[in-house]
C-alpha positions, 0 to 999 in steps of 0.5 A: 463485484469486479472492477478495474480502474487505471491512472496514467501520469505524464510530464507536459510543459514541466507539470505532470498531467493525468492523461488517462483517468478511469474509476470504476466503482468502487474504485473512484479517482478524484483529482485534487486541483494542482499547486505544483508541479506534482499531481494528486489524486484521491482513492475514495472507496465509494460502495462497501469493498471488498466483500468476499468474492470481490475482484478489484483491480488498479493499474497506475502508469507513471512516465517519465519525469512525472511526479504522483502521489496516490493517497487514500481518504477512508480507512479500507474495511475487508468484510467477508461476503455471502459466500465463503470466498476470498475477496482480492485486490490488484496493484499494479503500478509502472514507473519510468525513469526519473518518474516519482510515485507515491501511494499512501492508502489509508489502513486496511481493517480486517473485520470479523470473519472477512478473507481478503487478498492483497497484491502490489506489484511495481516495475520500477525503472532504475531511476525511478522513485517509489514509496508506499506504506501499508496499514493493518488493524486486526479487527474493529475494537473489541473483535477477532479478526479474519484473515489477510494475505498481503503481497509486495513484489518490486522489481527494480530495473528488471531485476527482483527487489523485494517479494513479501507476504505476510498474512494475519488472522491466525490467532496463535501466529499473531500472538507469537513473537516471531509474528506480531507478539499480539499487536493489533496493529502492522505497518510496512513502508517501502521506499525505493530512490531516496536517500540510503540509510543504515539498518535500524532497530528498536521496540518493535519496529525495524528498518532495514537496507534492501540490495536493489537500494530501497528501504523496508521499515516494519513497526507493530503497535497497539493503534494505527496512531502509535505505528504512524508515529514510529514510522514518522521518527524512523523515515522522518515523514 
């Protein structure tokens, strides 16, 4: 299966208005009704995606002054597919200056067997504001998971951010502590525009300052609920 589906935000009359809105299944925005200034739009996966072999591709375009929060409504299952090839996701988002824009999928769970790559590209510009935050579950309860490789590059005002890979599903590395000491659970929030703030550290989460002005907050835990509650203490969302 391939899809692609875009969404471009502008700011009209001091209110932000989706100008382009473009689903392809299993790629479904749904606009939620306004009540401020901001707009909101749900992601609902609506067919089993990704299976190995998917292709899936999502282009947000946010302008200037315009404020979107992009968020998800069901956990995301990777599976693998009749063939053994990977299954691969596509983000790429825009945001011109005084823009603002917020992507908050829900968790990711790599099932058994499943192959999947993820890549979030933004090109920000150097007044923009952006935040996401990224959820991993190793597995259904009780099962191995496969394999995933999630990329994020950021550019700031043209110049590189932050580019990072991380990859789960190899039995030895999760287990490592230098990896994810065998938590079942890896979350990383990016936060680029807001407040600065200090590096930070504790049981198995960190934060800490990127050059171009943003904030990497990583945390690993047993369950989604235990990695969400650390991330809530440490950026106080």
């Amino acid at each position: 299966m391939k899809a692609h589906a875009r969404l471009v935000a502008v700011l009209d009359n001091g209110r932000t208005v989706l100008r382009e809105l473009k689903s392809m299944a299993p790629l479904t925005l749904v606009p939620r009704r306004q009540r401020g200034p901001g707009a909101v739009v749900h992601l609902v996966n609506s067919a089993t995606a990704p299976l190995g072999g998917d292709e899936l591709r999502l282009e947000i375009h946010v302008a200037a002054g315009a404020d979107l929060t992009l968020s998800g409504v069901a956990a995301t299952l990777a599976l693998p597919g009749l063939r053994e090839v990977p299954s691969l996701s596509t983000v790429e988002v825009v945001v011109e200056d005084g823009g603002s824009f917020e992507y908050l999928p829900e968790p990711t769970v790599v099932t058994a067997r499943a192959d999947h790559v993820a890549v979030l590209r933004a090109d920000l510009a150097c007044a923009a504001r952006f935040h996401t935050r990224e959820v991993l579950v190793l597995g259904r309860e009780g099962e191995r998971p496969g394999r995933l490789s999630s990329t994020v590059h950021v550019t700031c005002g043209g110049v590189p951010a932050l580019r990072q890979t991380q990859t789960v599903g190899d039995a030895s590395l999760d287990a490592s502590l230098a990896v994810l000491a065998g938590h079942r659970v890896l979350l990383t929030d990016v936060e680029f525009g807001g407040p600065s703030g200090r590096a930070e550290s504790g049981p198995w989460w960190s934060r800490t300052p990127l050059a171009a002005g943003g904030m990497l907050t990583t945390a690993l835990a047993p369950d989604v609920v235990t990695a969400s509650s650390l991330d809530r203490s440490r950026t106080g969302r």
